[in-house]
LUMDOTI-190688 format. One record per residue (C-alpha): residue number from 1; residue in one letter; z, x, y. Coordinates in steps of 0.2 Angstrom, whole numbers, plus 5000, padded with zeros to 4 digits. Example, Ala and Ser with C-alpha at 12.3 -4.5 7.8 and 13.67 -1.06 7.14 Angstrom:
// LUMDOTI-190688
   seq   type     c3     c1     c2
     1      A   5039   5062   4978
     2      S   5036   5068   4995
// end
This chain:
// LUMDOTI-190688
   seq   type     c3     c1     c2
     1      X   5547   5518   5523
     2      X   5534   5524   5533
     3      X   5535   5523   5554
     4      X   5520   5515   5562
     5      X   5519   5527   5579
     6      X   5508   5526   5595
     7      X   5514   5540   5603
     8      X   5509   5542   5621
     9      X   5493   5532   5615
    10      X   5484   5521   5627
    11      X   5481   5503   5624
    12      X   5472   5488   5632
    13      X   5474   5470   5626
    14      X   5464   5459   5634
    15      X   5472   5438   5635
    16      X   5489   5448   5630
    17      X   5499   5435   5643
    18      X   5504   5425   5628
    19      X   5504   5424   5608
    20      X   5494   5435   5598
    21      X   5489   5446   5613
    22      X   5506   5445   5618
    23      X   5514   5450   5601
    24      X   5501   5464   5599
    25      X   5506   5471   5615
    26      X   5522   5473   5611
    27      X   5521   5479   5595
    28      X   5511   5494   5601
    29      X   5523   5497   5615
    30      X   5539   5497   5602
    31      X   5525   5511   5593
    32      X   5527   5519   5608
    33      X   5510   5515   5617
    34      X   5508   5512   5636
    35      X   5500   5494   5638
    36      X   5486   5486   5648
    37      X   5491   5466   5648
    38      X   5475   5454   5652
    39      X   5478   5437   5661
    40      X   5466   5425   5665
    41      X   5475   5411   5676
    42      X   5495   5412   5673
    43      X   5502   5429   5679
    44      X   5520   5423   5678
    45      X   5517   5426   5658
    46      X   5509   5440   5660
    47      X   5524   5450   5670
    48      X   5536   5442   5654
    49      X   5524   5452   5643
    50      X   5522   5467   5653
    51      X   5541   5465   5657
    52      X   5543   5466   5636
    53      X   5531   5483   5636
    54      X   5543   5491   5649
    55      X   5561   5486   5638
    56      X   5552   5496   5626
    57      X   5552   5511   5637
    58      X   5535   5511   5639
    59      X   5520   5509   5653
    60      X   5514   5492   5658
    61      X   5498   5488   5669
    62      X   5493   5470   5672
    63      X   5475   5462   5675
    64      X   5468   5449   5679
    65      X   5450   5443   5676
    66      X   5441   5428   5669
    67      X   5431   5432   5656
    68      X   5419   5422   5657
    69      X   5411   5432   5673
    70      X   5404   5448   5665
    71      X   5408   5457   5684
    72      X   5426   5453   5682
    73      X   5427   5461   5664
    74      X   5420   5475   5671
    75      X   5432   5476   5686
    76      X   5449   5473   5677
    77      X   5442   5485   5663
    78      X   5441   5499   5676
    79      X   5459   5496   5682
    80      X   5465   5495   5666
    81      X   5459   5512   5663
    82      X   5464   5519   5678
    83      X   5481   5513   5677
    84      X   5482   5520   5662
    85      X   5477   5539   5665
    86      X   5460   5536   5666
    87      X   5459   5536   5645
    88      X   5461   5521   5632
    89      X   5464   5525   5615
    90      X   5468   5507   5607
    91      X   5457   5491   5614
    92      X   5462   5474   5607
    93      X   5450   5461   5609
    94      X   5461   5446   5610
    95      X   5452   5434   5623
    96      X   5443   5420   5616
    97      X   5448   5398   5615
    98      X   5440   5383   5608
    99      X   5438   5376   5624
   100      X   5435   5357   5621
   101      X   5430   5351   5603
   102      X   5414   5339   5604
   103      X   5403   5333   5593
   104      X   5387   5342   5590
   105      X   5374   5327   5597
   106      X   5386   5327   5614
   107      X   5387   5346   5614
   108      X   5379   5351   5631
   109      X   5370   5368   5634
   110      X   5385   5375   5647
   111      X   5397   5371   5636
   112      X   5388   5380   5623
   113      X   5386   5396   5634
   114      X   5404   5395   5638
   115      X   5411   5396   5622
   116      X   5397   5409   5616
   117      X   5402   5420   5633
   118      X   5421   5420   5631
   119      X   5422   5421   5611
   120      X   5408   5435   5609
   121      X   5399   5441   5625
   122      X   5416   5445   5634
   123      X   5418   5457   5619
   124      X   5403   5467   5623
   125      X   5406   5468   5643
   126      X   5423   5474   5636
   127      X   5418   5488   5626
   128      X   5404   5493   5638
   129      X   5415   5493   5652
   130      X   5429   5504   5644
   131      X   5417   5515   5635
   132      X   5413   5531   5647
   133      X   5435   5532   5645
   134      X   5436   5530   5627
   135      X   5448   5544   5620
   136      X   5444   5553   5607
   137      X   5447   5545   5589
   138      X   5447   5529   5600
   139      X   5448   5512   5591
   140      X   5442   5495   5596
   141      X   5451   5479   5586
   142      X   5441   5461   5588
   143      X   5451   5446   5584
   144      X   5439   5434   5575
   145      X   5446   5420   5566
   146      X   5447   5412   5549
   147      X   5431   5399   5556
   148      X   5422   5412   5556
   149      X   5421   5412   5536
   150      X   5425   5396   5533
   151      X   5415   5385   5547
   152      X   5431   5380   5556
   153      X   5438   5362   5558
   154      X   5429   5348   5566
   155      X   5421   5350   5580
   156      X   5422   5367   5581
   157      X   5404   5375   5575
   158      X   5400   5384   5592
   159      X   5419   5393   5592
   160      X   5412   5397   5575
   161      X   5396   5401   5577
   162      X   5404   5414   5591
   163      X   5417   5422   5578
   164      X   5407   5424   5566
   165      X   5395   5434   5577
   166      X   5411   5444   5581
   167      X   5411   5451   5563
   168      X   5394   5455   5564
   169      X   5395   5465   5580
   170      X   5410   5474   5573
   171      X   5400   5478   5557
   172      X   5387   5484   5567
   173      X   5397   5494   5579
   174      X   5409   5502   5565
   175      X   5392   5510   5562
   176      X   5385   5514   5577
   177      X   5402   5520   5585
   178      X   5406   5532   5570
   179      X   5397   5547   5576
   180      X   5408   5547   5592
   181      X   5423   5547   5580
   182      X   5426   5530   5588
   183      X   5432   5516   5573
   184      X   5431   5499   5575
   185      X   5439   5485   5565
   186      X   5442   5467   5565
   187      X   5455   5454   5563
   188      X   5453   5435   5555
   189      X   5470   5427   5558
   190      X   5470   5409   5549
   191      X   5482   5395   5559
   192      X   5495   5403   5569
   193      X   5510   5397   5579
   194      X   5503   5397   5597
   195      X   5499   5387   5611
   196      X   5481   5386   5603
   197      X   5487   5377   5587
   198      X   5497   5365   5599
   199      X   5486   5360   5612
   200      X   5470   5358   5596
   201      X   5479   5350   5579
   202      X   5495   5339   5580
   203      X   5508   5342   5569
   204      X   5504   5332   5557
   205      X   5488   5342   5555
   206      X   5498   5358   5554
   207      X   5509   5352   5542
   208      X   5495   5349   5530
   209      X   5487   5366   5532
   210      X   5504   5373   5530
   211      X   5506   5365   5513
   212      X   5488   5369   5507
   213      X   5494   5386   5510
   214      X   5495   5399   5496
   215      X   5512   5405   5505
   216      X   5517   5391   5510
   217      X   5520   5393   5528
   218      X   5509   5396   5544
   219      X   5507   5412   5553
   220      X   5517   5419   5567
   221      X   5511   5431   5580
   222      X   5519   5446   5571
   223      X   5509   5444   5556
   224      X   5494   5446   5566
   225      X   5502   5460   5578
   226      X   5506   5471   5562
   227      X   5488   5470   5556
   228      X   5482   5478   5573
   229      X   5497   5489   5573
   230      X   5491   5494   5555
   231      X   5471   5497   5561
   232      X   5478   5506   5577
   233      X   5488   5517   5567
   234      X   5483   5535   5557
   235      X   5490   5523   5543
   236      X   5468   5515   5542
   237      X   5460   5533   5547
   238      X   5449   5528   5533
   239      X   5444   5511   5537
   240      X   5430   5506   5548
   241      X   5418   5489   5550
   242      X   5430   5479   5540
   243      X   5438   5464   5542
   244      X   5455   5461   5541
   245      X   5460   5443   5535
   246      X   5479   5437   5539
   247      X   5479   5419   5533
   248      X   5490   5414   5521
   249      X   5478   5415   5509
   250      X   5468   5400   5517
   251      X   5450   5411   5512
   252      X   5451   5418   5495
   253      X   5430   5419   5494
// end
């Protein structure tokens, strides 16, 4: 079996106060990474996951920032460096939510440019603001989502629209990053157990997806926390611009 190591890496996972984000961050601390744990509104979460980094022996550094407010990004990105070591070798775009589902003719502008800002702008003022303390051989993970490929549920187009642009803008900066030595991947988890799923579909809804899965079971936060663990690791060297999908096998196109 081959060890999965961080070693003395550096890693900032932004919206890491609760599921995926919080599994990521955990797993890259039992890899031996130091961890810098986003929280937008609830820090009590956020000191549980931090609290799970540091019972892995390893650095925790909380903070906070809306991301919907580009200054804040760039704020909480600078102390996340700085409480660091001044150096980030792993960032873990986690942040994003459906916000409110509405049908298209109701749709307003704001909430438009709400779901567009948190889903894939926050990204951008994320990287640019970690950039000038990129370590070498740094690597940048988006989480995108299964709507991305497969138009999401109902409702859902702008959250869509948003991840879908995240795969682009990973493509795109795969390519423009790989000169700097930097790589940069992506992750498309399908429905996982989170408080998402539980405050968007019912159970009843779950339970259907679940059955029309190939595997026949929903994912849990580890399943996506093992694909980033796998694209931070030497184990991807040779893997850049791709995206990843951990779905159950919910998009076989």
């Amino acid at each position: 079996m081959i060890a999965i190591e961080l070693n003395d890496q550096r890693a900032v996972v932004t919206g890491s106060s609760t599921g995926i984000g919080r599994a990521i961050a955990t797993a890259f601390a039992k890899a031996g990474a130091d961890v810098a744990v986003h929280y937008t509104k609830n820090l009590a979460e956020a000191e549980k996951t931090a609290a799970m980094v540091r019972q892995a022996g390893r650095k925790a550094v909380i903070v906070k920032a809306n991301f919907l407010q580009p200054a804040e990004i760039e704020s909480a990105m600078r102390e996340a460096a700085a409480g660091l070591g001044g150096q980030v070798d792993v960032l873990v775009n986690n942040v994003g939510d459906l916000i409110q589902r509405v049908p298209f003719e109701q749709f307003e502008t704001s909430l438009w440019d709400q779901v567009i800002a948190l889903n894939l702008s926050s990204a951008f003022h994320t990287i640019r603001a970690l950039l000038p303390h990129f370590a070498n051989g740094a690597r940048i993970i988006n989480i995108s989502s299964l709507s991305a490929l497969n138009g999401a549920g109902k409702h859902a187009f702008a959250y869509s629209a948003a991840k879908g642009g995240l795969v682009s803008m990973t493509r795109s900066l795969a390519n423009e990053f790989a000169s700097r030595g930097f790589r940069v991947n992506c992750i498309a988890p399908g429905v996982v157990r989170t408080p998402f799923h539980d405050r968007f579909n019912t159970p009843e809804v779950l339970e259907t997806v679940r059955k029309s899965l190939p595997l026949q079971r929903l994912g849990a936060p580890e399943d996506i926390a093992a694909a980033a663990l796998f694209l931070a690791s030497p184990l991807s060297a040779f893997v850049t611009g791709e995206t990843l999908e951990a779905n159950g096998g919910a998009h076989m196109g």
